[in-house]
C-alpha positions in Angstrom: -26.7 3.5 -81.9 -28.9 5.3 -79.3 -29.4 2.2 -77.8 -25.6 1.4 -77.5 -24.5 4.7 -76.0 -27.6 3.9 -73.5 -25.9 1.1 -72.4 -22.6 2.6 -72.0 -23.4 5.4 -69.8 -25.0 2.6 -68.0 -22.1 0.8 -67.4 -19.8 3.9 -66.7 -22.1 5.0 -64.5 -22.2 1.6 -62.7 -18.0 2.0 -62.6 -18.5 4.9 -60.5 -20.8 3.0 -58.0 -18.8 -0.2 -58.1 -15.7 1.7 -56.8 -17.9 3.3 -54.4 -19.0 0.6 -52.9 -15.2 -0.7 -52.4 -14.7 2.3 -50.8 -17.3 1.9 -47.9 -16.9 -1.4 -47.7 -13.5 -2.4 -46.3 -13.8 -6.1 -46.1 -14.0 -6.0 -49.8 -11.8 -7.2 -52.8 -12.1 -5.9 -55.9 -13.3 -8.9 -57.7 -16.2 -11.2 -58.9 -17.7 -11.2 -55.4 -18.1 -7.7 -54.6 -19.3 -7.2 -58.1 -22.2 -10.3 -57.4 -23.2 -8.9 -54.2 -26.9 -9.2 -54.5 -30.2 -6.9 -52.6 -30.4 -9.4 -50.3 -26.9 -9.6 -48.6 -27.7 -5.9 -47.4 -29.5 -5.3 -44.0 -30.1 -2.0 -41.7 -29.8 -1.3 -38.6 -31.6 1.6 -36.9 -30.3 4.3 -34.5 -31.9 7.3 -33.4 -28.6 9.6 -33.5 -28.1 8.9 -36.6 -30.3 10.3 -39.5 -29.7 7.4 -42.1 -30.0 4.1 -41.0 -26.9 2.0 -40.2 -26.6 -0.6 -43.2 -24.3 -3.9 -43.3 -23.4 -6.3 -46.0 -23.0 -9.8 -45.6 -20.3 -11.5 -47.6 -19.7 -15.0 -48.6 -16.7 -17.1 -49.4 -14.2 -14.5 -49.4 -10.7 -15.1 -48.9 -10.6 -16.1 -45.3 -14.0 -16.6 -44.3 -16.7 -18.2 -45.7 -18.7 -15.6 -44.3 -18.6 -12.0 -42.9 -20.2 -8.8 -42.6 -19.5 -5.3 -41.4 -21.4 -1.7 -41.7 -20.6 0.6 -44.5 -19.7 4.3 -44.4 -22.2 6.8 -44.3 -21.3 8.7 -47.0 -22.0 5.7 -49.1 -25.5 5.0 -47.4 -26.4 8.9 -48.2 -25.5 9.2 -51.9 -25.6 5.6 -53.5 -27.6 3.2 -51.4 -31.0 4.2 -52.5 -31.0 4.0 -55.9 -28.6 0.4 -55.7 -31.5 -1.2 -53.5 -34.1 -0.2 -56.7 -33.9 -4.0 -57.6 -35.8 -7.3 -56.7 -34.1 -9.3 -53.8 -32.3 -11.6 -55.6 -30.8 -9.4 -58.4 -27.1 -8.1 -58.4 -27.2 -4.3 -57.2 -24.5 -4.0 -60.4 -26.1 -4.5 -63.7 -28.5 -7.1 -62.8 -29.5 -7.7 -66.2 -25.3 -8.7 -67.1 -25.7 -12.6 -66.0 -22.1 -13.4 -67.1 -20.4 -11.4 -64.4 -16.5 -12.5 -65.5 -17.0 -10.9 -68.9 -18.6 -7.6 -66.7 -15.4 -7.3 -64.1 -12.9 -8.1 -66.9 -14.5 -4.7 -68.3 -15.0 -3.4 -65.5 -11.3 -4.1 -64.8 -9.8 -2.6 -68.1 -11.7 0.8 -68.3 -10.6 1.3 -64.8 -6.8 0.9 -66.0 -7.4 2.8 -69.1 -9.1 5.7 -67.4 -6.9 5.7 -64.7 -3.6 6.0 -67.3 -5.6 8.7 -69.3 -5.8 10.5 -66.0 -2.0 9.8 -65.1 -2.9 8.0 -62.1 -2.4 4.4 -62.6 1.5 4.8 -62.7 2.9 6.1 -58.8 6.8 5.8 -57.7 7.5 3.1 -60.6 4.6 0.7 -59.5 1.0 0.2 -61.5 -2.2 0.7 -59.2 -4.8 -1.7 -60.5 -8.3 -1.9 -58.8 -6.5 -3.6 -56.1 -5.3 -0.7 -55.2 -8.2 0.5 -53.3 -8.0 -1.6 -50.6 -4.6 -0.5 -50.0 -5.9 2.9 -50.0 -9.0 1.7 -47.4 -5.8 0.6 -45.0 -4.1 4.1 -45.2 -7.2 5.7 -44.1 -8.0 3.5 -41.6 -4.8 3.5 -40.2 -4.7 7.4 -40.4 -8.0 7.1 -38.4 -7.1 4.5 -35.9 -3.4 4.3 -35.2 -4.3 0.5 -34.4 -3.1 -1.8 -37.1 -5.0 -5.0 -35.2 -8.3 -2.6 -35.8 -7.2 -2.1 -39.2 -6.5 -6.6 -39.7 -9.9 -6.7 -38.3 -11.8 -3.7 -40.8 -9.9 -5.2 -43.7 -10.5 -9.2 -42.4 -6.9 -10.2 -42.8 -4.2 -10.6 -40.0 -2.2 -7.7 -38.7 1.3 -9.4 -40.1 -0.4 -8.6 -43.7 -1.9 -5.4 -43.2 2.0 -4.1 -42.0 3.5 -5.8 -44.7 1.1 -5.5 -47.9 -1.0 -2.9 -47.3 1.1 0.2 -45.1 4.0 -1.1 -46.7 5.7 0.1 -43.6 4.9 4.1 -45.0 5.9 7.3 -43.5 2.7 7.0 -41.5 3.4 3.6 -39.9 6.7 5.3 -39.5 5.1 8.2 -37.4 3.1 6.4 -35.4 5.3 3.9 -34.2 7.8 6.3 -33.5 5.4 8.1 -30.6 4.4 4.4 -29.6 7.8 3.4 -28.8 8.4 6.5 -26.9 10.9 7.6 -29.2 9.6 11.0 -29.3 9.5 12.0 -25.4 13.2 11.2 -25.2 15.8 14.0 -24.8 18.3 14.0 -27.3 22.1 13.4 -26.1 23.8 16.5 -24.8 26.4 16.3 -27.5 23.7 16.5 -29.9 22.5 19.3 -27.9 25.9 21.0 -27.9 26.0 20.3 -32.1 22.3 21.8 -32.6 23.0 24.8 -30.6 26.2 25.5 -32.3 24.9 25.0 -35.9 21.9 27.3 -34.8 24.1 30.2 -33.7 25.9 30.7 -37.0 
């Protein structure tokens, strides 16, 4: 028994720093390969302005590139990095010992639905918010960040087309922005709108 609840506060606690690293990195996919990335496919990068080093991850055979790398957040590099890279080269930074990793993300994939539901969080405006959802969450941010949704396609590795159509969904925040990129908002108003403000404001 003590050996069992061992092994699940391993695993929860592996959870925590599985979504984590979805979070910092945005070319990922929640999926077998992000959950098999292995020591190795991690690298640094020093620079003297920055306390912690600047750490990338390689990537192979994702979606639409058989290889690809980018840097991940600091945040992630401060609080979770150190004790993932406590592993020999070639081990998986997730539960190395777990060799068959479908059986690990299909339970990595359920507890996050079920302890997203008990938190009343998997359910948002009619629509279910798998794991998947984090990468739509990644584009928000970046887009919140950037205001550039070719920076975004290129953060996320997939084409802009996608990122306006899958991932902003066209939101209230696309909406903004491409209202003060069109211009829209330095344009006066008509003078009978003018007129109708004025007249509604002085009742």
């Amino acid at each position: 028994m003590e050996e069992y609840r061992k092994t699940e506060d391993r695993f929860f606690l592996m959870l925590y720093d599985y979504i984590g690293f979805l979070s910092a990195l945005k070319i990922n996919r929640a999926g077998l390969n992000s959950l098999s990335v292995k020591k190795f496919q991690f690298s640094e990068a020093k620079d003297k302005e920055f306390l912690h080093p600047i750490v990338k991850c390689k990537l192979y055979n994702t979606k639409n590139k058989d290889r690809i790398e980018d840097v991940l957040e600091p945040w992630f590099v401060d609080q979770y990095y150190p004790k993932l890279m406590k592993c020999n080269p070639d081990d998986y930074i997730f539960m190395p010992e777990e060799k068959n990793r479908s059986k690990l993300y299909e339970r990595v994939r359920k507890n996050f639905v079920r302890i997203s539901s008990e938190l009343g969080l998997y359910e948002f405006n009619g629509k279910t918010r798998p794991m998947y959802s984090i990468r739509h969450m990644n584009a928000l941010k970046l887009y919140e960040d950037l205001k550039d949704v070719n920076l975004v396609a290129q953060a996320l590795n997939t084409s802009p087309e996608i990122v306006k159509s899958n991932y902003l969904n066209y939101s209230d925040e696309w909406a903004r922005n491409r209202f003060r990129v069109l211009g829209y908002d330095k344009r006066a108003l008509p003078q009978s709108s003018m007129k109708s403000k004025n007249k509604v404001s002085g009742k």
